[in-house]
N, C-alpha and C positions, 0 to 999 in steps of 0.2 A: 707759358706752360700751365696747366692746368692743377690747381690744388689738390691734395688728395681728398679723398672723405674719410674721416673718421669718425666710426659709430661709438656709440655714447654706451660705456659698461650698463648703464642702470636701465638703456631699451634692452640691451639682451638679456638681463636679468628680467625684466617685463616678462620677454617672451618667453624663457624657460618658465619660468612662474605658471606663465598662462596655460604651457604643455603639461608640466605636473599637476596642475589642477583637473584637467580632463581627462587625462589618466588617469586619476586617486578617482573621478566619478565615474568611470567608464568601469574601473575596477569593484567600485560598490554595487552598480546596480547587478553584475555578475554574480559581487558575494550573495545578495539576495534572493536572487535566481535559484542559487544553489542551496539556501538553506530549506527556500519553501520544499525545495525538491529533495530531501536527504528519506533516509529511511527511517522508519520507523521501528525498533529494532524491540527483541524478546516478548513479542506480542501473546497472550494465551487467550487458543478460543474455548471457550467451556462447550463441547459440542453431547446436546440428549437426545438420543434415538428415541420417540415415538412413534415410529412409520408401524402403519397399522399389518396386522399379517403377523408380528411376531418373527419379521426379518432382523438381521443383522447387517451393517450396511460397514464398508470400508471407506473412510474418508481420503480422498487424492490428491485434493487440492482447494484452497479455496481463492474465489474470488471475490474484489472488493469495489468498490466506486471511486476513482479520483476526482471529487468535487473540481479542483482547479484545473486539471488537462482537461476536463469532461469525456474521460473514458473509464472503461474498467481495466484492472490489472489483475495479473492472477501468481499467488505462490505454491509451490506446489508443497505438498506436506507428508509424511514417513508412513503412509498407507498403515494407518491406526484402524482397526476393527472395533465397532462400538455395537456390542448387545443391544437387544431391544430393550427398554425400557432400565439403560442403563446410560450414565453421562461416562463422561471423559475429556481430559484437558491435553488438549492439540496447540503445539507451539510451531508456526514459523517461524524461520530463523528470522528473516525481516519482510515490512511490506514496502515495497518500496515506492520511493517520491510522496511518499502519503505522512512523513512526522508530520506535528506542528496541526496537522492541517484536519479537518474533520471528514470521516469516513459515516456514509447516509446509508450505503446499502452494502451489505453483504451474502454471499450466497457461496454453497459447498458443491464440490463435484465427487459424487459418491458413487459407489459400486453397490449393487440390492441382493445379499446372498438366499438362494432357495430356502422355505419354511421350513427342512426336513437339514438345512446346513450342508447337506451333497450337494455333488456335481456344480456350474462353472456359477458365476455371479451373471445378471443380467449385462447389459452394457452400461458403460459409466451416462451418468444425467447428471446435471446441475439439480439443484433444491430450489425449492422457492426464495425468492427475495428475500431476506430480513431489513426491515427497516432500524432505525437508529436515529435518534433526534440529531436536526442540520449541526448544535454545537457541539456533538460528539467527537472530542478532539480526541487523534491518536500521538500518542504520547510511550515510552519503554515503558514496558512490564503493562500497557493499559490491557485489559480481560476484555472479551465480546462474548455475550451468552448466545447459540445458536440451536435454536428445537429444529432438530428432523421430524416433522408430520406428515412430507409428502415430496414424492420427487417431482422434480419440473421435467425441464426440456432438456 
């Protein structure tokens, strides 16, 4: 008759070992994942109308660059009216996947109101690019200065 086998306590403790280990790393590189990517939260943009004409432009949204994904993202913002040659501080609530991590370009999507302040606003455009040095890390409450000189596309 054939003996039985009996496994040895301290191999199956090996093996749970060996599975809780790759779990605990399986689950770290996740946490990481997740932190590059979190929001960036109570951002203020300081945004000043100089767009030539002596318009008034309505700010809609802005968009920013996600260095890490290599795309843009975009928040939209409380349709602030910003006088010609007057600033004003525009808060999105967050930007998102962008904490921690540094933002190189950003640009507004504005509305261009007639010289005379009647009748409808042009149709919404992006502004030109703003640039922003590569270590410009965004970080809660970080500020971004943004001149309207000229609408884009």
């Amino acid at each position: 008759m054939p003996t039985p086998q009996i496994r040895s306590n301290s191999i199956m403790a090996g093996r749970a070992a060996t599975l809780a280990m790759a779990g605990a790393l399986a689950l770290s590189a996740c946490a990481s994942t997740a932190f590059a990517d979190q929001a960036c939260k109570h951002v203020k943009l300081h945004v000043t109308n100089q767009l030539e004409a002596s318009r008034a432009i309505t700010v809609l949204a802005v968009s920013y660059y996600d260095v890490e994904d290599h795309k843009w993202r975009t928040s939209k913002l409380a349709n602030d009216t910003v006088e010609i040659g007057r600033d004003k501080y525009l808060a999105p609530e967050v930007l998102e996947y962008v904490g921690n991590e540094p933002i190189e370009r950003m640009r507004l999507k504005i509305k261009v109101w007639p010289v005379d302040g009647h009748g409808p606003a042009n149709r919404a455009s992006w502004t030109n690019t703003v640039e922003f040095p590569s270590d410009n890390v965004c970080y809660s409450h970080k500020g971004y200065a943004i001149v309207v000189n000229s609408a884009g596309n």
